[in-house]
VOSEMI-260650 format. One record per residue: x, y, z of N, C-alpha, C in turn; residue in one letter; residue number from 0; chain. Coordinates in pm, whole numbers. Layout:
! VOSEMI-260650
neast,nnorth,nup,caeast,canorth,caup,ceast,cnorth,cup,res,n,chain
X,Y,Z,X,Y,Z,X,Y,Z,A,NUM,A
...
//
This chain:
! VOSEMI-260650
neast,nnorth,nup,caeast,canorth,caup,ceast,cnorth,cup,res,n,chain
1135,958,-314,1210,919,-194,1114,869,-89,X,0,A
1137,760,-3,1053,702,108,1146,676,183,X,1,A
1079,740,325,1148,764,444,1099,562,488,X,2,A
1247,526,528,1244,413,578,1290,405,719,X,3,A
1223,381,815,1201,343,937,1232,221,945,X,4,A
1328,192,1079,1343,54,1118,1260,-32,1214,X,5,A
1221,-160,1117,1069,-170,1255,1114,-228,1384,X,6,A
991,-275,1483,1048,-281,1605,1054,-430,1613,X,7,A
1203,-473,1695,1224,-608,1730,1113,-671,1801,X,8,A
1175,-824,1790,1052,-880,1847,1136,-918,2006,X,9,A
1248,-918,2067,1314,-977,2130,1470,-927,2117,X,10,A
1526,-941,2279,1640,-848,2298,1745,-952,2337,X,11,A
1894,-1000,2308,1966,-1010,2363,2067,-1026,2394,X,12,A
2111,-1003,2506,2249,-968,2600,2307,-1053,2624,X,13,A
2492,-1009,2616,2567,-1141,2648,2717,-1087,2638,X,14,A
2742,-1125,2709,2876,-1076,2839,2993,-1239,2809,X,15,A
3083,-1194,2788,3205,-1290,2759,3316,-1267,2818,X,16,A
3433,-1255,2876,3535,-1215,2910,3554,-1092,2948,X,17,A
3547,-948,2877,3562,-862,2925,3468,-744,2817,X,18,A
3378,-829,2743,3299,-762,2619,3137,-815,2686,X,19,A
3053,-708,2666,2907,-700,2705,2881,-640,2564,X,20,A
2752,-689,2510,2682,-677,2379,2481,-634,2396,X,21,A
2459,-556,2408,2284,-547,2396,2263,-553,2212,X,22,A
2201,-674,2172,2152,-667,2036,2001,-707,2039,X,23,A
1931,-583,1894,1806,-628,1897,1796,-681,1794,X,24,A
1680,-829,1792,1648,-908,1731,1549,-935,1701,X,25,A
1476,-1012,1529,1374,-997,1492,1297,-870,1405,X,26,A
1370,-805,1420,1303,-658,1305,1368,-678,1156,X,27,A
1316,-584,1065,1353,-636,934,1466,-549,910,X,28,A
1552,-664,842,1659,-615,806,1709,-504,704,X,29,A
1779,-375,721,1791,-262,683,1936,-319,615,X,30,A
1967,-303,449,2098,-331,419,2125,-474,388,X,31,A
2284,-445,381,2297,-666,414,2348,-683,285,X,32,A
2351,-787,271,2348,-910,130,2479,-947,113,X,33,A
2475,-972,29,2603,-1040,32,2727,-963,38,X,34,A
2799,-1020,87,2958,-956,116,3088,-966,29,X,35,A
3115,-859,-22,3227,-812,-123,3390,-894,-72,X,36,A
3457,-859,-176,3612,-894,-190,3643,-767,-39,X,37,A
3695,-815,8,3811,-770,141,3902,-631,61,X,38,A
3910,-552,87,3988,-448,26,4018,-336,90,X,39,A
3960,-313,219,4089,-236,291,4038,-262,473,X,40,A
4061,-198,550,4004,-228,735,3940,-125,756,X,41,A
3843,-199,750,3702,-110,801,3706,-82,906,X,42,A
3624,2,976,3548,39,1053,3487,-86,1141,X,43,A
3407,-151,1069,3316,-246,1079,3424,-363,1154,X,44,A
3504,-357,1084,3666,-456,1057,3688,-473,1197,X,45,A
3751,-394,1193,3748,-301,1324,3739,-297,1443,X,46,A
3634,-294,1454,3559,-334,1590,3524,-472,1602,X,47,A
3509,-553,1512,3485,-669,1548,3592,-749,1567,X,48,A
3742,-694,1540,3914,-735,1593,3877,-702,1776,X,49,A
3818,-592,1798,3871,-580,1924,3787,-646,2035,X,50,A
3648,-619,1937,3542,-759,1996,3592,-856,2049,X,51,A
3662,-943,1944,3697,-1082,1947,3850,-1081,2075,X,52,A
3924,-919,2070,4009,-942,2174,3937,-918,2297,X,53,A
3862,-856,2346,3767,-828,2511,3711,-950,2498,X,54,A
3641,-1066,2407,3572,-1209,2485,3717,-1289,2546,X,55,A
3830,-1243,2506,3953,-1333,2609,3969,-1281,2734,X,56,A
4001,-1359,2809,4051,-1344,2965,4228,-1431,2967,X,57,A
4299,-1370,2917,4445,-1427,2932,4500,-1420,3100,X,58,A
4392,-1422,3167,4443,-1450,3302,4440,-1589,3385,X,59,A
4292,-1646,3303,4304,-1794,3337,4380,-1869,3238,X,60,A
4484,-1862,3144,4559,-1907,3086,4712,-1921,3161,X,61,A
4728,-2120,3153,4877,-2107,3187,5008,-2053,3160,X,62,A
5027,-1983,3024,5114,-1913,2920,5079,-1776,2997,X,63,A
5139,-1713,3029,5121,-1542,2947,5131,-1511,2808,X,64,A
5073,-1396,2759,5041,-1356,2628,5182,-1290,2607,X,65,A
5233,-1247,2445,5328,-1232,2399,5297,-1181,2321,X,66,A
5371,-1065,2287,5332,-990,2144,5442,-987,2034,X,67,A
5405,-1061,1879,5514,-1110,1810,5549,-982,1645,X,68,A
5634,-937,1637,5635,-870,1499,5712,-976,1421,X,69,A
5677,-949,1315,5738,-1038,1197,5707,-918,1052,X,70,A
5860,-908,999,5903,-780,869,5970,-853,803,X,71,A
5935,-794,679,6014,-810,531,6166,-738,513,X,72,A
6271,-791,451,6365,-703,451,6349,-630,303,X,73,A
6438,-588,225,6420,-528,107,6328,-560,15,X,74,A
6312,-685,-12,6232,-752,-48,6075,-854,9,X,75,A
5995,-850,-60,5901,-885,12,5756,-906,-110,X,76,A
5697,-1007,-62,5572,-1081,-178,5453,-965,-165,X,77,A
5343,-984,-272,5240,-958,-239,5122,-995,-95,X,78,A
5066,-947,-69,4967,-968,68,4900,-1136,65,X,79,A
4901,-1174,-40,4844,-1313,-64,5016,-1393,-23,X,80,A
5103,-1381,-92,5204,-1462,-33,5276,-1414,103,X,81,A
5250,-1272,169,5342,-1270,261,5204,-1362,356,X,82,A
5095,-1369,362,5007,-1464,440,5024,-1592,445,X,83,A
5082,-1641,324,5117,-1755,307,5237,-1818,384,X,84,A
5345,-1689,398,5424,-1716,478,5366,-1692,623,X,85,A
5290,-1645,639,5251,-1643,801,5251,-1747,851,X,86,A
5103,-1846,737,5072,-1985,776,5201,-2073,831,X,87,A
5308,-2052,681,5396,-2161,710,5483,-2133,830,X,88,A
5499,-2036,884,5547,-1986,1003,5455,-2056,1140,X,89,A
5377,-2033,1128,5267,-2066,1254,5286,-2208,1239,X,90,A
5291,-2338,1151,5313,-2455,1159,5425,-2494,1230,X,91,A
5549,-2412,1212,5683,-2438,1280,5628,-2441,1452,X,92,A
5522,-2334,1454,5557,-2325,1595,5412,-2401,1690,X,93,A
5352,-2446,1580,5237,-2591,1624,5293,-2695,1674,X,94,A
5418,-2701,1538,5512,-2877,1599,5564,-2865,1714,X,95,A
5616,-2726,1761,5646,-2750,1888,5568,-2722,1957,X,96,A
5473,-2641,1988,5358,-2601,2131,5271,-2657,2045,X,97,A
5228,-2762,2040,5011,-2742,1994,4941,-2695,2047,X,98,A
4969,-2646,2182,4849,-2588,2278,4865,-2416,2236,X,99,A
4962,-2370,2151,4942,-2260,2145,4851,-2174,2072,X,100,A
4825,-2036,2014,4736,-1967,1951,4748,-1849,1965,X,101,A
4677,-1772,1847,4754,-1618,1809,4605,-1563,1746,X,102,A
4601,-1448,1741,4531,-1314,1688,4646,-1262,1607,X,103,A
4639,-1240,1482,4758,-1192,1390,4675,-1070,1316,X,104,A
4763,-976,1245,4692,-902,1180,4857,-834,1077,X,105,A
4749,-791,963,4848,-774,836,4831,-599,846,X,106,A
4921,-531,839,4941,-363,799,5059,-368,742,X,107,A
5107,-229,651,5153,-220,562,5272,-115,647,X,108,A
5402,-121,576,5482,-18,657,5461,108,534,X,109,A
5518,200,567,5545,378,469,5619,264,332,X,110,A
5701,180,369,5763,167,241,5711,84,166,X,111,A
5595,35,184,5513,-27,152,5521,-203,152,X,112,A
5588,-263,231,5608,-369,264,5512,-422,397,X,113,A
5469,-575,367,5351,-638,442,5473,-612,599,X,114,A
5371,-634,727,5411,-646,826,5281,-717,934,X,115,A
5348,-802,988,5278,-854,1099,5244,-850,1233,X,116,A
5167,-801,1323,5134,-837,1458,5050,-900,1488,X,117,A
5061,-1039,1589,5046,-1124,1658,5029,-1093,1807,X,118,A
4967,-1111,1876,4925,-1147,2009,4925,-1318,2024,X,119,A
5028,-1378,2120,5044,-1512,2102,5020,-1521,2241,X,120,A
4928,-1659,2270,4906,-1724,2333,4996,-1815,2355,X,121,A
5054,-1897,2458,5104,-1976,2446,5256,-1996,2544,X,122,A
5366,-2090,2551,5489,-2082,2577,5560,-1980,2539,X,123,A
5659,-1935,2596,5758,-1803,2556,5852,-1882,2503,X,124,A
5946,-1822,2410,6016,-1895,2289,6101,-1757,2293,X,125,A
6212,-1800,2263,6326,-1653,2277,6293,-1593,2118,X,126,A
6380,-1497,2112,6380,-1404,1967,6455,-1467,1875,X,127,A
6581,-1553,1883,6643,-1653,1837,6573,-1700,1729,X,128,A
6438,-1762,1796,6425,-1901,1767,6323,-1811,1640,X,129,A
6217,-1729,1705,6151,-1651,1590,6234,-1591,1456,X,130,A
6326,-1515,1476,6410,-1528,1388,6464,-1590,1299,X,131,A
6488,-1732,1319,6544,-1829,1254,6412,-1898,1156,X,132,A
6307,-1950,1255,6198,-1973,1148,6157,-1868,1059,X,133,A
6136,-1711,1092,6065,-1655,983,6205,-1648,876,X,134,A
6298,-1642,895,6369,-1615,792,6423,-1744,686,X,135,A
6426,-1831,766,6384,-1995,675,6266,-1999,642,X,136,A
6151,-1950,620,6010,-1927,564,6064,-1818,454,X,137,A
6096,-1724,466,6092,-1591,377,6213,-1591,306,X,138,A
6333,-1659,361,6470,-1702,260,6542,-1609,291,X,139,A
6529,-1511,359,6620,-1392,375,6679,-1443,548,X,140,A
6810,-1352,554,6906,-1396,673,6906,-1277,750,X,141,A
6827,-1314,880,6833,-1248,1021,6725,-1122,996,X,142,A
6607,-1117,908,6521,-1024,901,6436,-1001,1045,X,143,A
6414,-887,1033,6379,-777,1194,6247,-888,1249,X,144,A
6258,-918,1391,6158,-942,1432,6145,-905,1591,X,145,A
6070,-932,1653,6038,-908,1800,5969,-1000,1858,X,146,A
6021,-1019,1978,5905,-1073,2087,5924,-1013,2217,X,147,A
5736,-1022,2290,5818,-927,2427,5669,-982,2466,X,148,A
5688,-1012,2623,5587,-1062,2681,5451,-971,2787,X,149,A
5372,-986,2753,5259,-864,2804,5273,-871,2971,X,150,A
5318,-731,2994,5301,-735,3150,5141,-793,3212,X,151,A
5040,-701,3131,4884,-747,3207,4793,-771,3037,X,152,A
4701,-812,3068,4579,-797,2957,4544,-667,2934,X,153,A
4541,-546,3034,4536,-436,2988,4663,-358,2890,X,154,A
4758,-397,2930,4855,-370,2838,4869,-421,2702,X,155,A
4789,-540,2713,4776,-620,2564,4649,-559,2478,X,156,A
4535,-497,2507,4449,-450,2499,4493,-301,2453,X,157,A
4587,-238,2510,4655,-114,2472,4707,-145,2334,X,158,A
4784,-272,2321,4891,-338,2223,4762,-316,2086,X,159,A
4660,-395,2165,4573,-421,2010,4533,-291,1970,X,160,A
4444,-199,2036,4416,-87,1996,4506,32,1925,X,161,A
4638,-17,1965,4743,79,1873,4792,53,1773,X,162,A
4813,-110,1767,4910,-170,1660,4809,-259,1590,X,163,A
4705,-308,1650,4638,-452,1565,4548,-374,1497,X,164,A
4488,-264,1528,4338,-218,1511,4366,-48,1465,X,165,A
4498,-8,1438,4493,103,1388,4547,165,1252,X,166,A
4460,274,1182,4435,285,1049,4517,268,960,X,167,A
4550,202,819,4662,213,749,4709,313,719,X,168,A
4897,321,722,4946,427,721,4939,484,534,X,169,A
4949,370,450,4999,386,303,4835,340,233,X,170,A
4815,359,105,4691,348,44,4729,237,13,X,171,A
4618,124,23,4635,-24,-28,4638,-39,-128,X,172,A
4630,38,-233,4635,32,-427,4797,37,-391,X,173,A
4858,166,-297,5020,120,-328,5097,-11,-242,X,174,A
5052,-9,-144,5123,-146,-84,5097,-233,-145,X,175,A
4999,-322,-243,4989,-442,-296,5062,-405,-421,X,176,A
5048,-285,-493,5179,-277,-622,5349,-290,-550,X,177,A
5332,-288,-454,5449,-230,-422,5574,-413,-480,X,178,A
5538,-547,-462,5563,-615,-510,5503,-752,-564,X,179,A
5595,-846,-569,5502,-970,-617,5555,-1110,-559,X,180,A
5471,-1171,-552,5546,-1281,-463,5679,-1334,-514,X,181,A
5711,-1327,-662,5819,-1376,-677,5991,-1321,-665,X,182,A
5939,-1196,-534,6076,-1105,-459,6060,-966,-555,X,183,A
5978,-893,-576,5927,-780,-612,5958,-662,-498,X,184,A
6011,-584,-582,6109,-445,-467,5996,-341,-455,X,185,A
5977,-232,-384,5910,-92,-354,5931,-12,-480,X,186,A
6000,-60,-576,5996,59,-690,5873,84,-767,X,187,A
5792,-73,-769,5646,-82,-867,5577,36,-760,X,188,A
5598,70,-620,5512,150,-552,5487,245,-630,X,189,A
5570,371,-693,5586,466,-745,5486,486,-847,X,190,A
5476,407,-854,5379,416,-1005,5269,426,-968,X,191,A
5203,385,-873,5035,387,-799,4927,328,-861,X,192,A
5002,222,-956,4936,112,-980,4918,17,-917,X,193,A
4795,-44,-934,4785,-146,-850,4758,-264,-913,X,194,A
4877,-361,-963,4871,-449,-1058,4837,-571,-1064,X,195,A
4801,-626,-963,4726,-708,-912,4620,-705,-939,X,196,A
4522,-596,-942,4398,-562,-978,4377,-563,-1112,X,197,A
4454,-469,-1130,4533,-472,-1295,4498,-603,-1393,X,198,A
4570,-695,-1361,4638,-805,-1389,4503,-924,-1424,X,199,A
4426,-911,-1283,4341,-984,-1274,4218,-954,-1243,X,200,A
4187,-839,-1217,4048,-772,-1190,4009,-845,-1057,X,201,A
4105,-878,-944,4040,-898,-845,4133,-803,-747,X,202,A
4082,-765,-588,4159,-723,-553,4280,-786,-441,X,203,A
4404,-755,-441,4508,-868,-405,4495,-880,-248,X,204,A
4425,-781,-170,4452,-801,-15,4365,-902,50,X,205,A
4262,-888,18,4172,-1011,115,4193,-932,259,X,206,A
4167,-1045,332,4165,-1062,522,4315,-927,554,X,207,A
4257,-902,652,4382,-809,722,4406,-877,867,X,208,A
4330,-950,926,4335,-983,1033,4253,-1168,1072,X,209,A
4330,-1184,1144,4244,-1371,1207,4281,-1402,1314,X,210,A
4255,-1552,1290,4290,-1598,1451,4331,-1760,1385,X,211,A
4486,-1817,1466,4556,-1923,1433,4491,-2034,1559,X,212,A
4460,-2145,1507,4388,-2216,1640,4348,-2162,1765,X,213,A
4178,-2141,1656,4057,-2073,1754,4070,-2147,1879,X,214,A
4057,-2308,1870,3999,-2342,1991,4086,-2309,2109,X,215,A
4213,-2318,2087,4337,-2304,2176,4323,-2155,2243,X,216,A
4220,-2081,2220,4233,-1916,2239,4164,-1918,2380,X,217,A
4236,-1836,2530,4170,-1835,2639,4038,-1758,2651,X,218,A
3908,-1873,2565,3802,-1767,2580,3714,-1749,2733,X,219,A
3666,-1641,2775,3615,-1648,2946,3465,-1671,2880,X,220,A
3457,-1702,3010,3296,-1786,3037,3144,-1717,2943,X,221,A
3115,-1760,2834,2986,-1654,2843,2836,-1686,2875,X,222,A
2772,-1591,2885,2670,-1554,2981,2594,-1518,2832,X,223,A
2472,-1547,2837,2373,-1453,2706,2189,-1503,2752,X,224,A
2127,-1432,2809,1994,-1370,2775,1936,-1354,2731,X,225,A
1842,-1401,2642,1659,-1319,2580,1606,-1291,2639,X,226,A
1529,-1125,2611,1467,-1122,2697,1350,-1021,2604,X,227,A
1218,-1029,2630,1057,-958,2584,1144,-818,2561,X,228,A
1043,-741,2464,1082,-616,2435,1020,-540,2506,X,229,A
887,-605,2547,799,-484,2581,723,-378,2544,X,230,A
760,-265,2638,735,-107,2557,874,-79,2541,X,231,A
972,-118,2578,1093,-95,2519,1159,6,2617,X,232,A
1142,62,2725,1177,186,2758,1303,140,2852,X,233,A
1310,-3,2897,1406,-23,2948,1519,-86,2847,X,234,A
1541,-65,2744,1672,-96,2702,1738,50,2625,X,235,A
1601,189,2657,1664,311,2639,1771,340,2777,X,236,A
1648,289,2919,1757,331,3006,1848,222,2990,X,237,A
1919,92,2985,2032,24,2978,2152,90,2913,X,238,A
2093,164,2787,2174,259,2660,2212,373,2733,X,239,A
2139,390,2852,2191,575,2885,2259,502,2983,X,240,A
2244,412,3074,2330,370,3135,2498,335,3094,X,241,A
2461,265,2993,2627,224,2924,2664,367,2791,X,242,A
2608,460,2806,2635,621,2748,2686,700,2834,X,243,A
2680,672,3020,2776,745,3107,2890,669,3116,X,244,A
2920,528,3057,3071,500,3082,3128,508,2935,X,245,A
3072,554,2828,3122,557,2704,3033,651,2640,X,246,A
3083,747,2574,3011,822,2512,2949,831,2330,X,247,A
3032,694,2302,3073,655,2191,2909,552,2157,X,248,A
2837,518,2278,2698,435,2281,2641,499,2175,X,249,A
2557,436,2058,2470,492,1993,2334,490,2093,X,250,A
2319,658,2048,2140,691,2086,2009,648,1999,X,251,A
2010,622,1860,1935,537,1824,1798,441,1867,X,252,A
1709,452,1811,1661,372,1857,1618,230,1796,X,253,A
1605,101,1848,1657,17,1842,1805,-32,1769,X,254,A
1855,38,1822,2037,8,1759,2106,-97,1896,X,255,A
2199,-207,1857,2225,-214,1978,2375,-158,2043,X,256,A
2416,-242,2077,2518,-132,2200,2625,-249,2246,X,257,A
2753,-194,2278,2830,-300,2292,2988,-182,2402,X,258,A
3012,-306,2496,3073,-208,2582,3199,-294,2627,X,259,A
3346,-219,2651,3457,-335,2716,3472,-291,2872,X,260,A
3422,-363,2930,3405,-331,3106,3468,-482,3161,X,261,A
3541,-451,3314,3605,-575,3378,3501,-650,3404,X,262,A
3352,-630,3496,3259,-694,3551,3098,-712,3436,X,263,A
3150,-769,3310,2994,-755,3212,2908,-804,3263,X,264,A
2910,-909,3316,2786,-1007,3395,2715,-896,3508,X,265,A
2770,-778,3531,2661,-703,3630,2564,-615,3490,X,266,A
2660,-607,3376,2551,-558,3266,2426,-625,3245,X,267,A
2425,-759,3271,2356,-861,3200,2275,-875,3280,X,268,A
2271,-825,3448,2197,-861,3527,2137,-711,3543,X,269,A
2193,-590,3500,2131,-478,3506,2015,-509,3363,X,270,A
2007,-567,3282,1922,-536,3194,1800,-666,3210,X,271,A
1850,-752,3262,1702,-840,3345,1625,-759,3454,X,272,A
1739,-677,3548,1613,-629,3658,1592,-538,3585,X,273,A
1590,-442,3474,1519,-288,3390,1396,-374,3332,X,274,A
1419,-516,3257,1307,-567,3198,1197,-607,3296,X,275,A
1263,-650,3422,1137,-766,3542,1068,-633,3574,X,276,A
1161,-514,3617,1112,-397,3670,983,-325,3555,X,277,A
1000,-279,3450,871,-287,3361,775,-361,3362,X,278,A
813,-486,3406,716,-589,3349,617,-593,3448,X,279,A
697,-555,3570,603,-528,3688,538,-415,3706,X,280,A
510,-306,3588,480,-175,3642,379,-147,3491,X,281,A
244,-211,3505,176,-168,3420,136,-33,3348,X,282,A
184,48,3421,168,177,3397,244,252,3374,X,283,A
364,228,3316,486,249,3247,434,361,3127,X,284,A
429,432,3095,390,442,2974,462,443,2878,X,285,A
407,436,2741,405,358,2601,510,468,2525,X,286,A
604,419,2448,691,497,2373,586,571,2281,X,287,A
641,669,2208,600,776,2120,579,637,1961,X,288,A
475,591,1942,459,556,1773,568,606,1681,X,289,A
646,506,1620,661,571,1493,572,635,1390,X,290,A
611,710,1292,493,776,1181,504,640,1089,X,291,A
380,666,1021,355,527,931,442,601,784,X,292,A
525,506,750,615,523,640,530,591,491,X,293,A
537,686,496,475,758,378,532,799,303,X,294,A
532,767,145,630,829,32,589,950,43,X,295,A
703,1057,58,680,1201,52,636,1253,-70,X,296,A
716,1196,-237,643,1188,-295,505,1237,-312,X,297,A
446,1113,-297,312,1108,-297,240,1168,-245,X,298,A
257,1212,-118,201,1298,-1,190,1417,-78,X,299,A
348,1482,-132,304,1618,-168,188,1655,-266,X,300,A
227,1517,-380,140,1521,-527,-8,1547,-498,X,301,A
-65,1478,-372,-184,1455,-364,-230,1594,-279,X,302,A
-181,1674,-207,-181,1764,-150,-213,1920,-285,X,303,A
-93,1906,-374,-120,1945,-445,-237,1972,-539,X,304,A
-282,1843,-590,-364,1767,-675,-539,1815,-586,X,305,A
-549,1825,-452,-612,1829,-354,-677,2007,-364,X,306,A
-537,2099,-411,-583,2245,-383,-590,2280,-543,X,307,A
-561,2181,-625,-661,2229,-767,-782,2183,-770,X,308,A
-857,2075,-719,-935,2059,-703,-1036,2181,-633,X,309,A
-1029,2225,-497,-1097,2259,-472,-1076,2456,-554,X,310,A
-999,2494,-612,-955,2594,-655,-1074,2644,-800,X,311,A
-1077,2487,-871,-1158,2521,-982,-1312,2479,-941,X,312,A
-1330,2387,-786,-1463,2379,-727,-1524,2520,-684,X,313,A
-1413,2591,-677,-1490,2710,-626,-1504,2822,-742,X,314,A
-1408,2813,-874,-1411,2852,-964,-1561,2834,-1008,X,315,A
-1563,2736,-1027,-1732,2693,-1116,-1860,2769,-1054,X,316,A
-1807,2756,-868,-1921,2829,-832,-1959,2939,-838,X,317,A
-1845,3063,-897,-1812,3206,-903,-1771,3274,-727,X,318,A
-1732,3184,-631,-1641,3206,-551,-1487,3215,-556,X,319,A
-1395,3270,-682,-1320,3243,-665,-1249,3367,-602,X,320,A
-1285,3487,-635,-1252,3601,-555,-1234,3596,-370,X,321,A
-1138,3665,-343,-1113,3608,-164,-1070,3505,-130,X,322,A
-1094,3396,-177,-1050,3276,-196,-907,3222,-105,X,323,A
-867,3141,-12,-786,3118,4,-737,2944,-84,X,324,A
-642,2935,-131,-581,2842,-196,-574,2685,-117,X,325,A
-556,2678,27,-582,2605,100,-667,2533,177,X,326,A
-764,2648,211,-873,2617,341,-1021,2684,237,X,327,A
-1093,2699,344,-1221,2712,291,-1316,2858,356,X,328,A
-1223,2942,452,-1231,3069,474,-1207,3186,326,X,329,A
-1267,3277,370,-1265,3417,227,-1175,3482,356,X,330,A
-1095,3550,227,-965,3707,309,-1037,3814,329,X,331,A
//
């Protein structure tokens, strides 16, 4: 086993978007990685980078207010690859009429194991009517459940994502993708807890859980981003304890970076230039604690070992072995 240490960046930086501030370090060698697997359930990782992408919007300099859209299957309902398919063809209906519009959508599964949609829409308000009528001329079924309802504030939409866009599946994804097949497949295959899709084809059927329908159209706010010297580093510990009293959730780590949803980020961005100018001006800062130099433990012990037979039968030969301590070079 070898203890692996992460080495130190060469360069730090910060960058503030709408209502998301980010400290990342850059330049150290990469721990992990490679290439990226088939999509198969919402990560963690997933995750956070949904709610990321909702804090860089500011839906306040947008002429539309935001809208939050459900779209459900009735008895029937496709696999996760075709109910997406119907998303698309849904979202075209409503291009021809607004082009200026745009959505954050995301796929979860209900208890009965049928796909379901939430949307955060950008854009013109459009009655329930009209949603209605397109998804159910997309999906073939008559007057299936939908919603629309318009976000009082961005904080309320931000509430919306964190409960409904960004929270954990209720049913195991082996049963919601058995549950049917695009060609009008019922909840009975659920039962079985097969997952036949996988089955079928050895790949797995969900892919993406979440996107975004015409990026450019999305109200992104202004961003701001920084490089800045590493230094001795001691000021992006205090930046971390700083953004660790408004969230406790900050990793302590060291060189990890850090990411925060605050109304004013641009005072983040300017708190971590004056922590860097402020070091830079204070030669006498002193120097973080060295990492230890990466040593296979392994080896360390073997030779340690290897080290007290040596001197065990050196002292043997000499007829010192009586008193003898096993380690050092004192008699008991």
């Amino acid at each position: 086993m070898i203890q692996r240490r992460q080495s130190r960046p060469t360069h730090v930086v910060v960058e503030a978007q709408g209502h998301f501030v980010r400290l990342s370090c850059k330049g150290a060698d990469a721990i992990g990685g490679g290439k990226r697997k088939n999509v198969s359930t919402f990560s963690a990782a997933s995750r956070k980078r949904l709610l990321g992408k909702m804090g860089r919007l500011t839906p306040e300099s947008c002429p539309y207010p935001a809208s939050m859209i459900s779209l459900t299957y009735k008895e029937v309902w496709p696999d996760p690859k075709g109910a997406k398919r119907d998303l698309f063809t849904f979202w075209k209906r409503v291009r021809r009429v607004w082009p200026q519009g745009s959505a954050i959508w995301r796929l979860e599964f209900q208890k009965r194991g049928a796909p379901h949609f939430h949307l955060i829409y950008f854009g013109p308000f459009f009655g329930k009517h009209l949603v209605q009528l397109w998804w159910g001329e997309v999906i073939g079924q008559d007057r299936p459940f939908t919603r629309i309802e318009a976000l009082r504030n961005w904080r309320h939409g931000l509430a919306y994502a964190a409960k409904y866009l960004a929270k954990v599946p209720e049913v195991p994804v082996e049963c919601a993708v058995a549950a049917g097949t695009a060609e009008g497949g019922c909840g009975a295959a659920r039962d079985s807890g097969l997952d036949y899709v996988t089955y079928l084809t050895g790949k797995s059927g969900l892919g993406r859980v979440w996107g975004v329908l015409d990026r450019k159209n999305l109200p992104w706010g202004e961003a701001q981003e920084v490089k800045l010297p590493v230094g001795y580093g001691r000021w992006v510990h205090r930046w971390k304890r700083a953004a660790r009293h408004e969230w406790k959730g900050v990793n302590g780590k060291e060189w990890l970076g850090a990411s925060l949803f605050r109304e004013n980020p641009a005072a983040w961005v300017e708190l971590a230039v004056v922590e860097q100018e402020r070091e830079a001006r204070n030669p006498q800062v002193r120097r973080l604690r060295k990492p230890r130099r990466e040593v296979p433990v392994i080896r360390r012990d073997r030779d340690i070992a290897l080290e007290a037979i040596r001197r065990v039968k050196a002292r043997r030969s000499c007829g010192r072995t009586e008193g003898t301590l096993p380690f050092g070079d004192g008699t008991a």
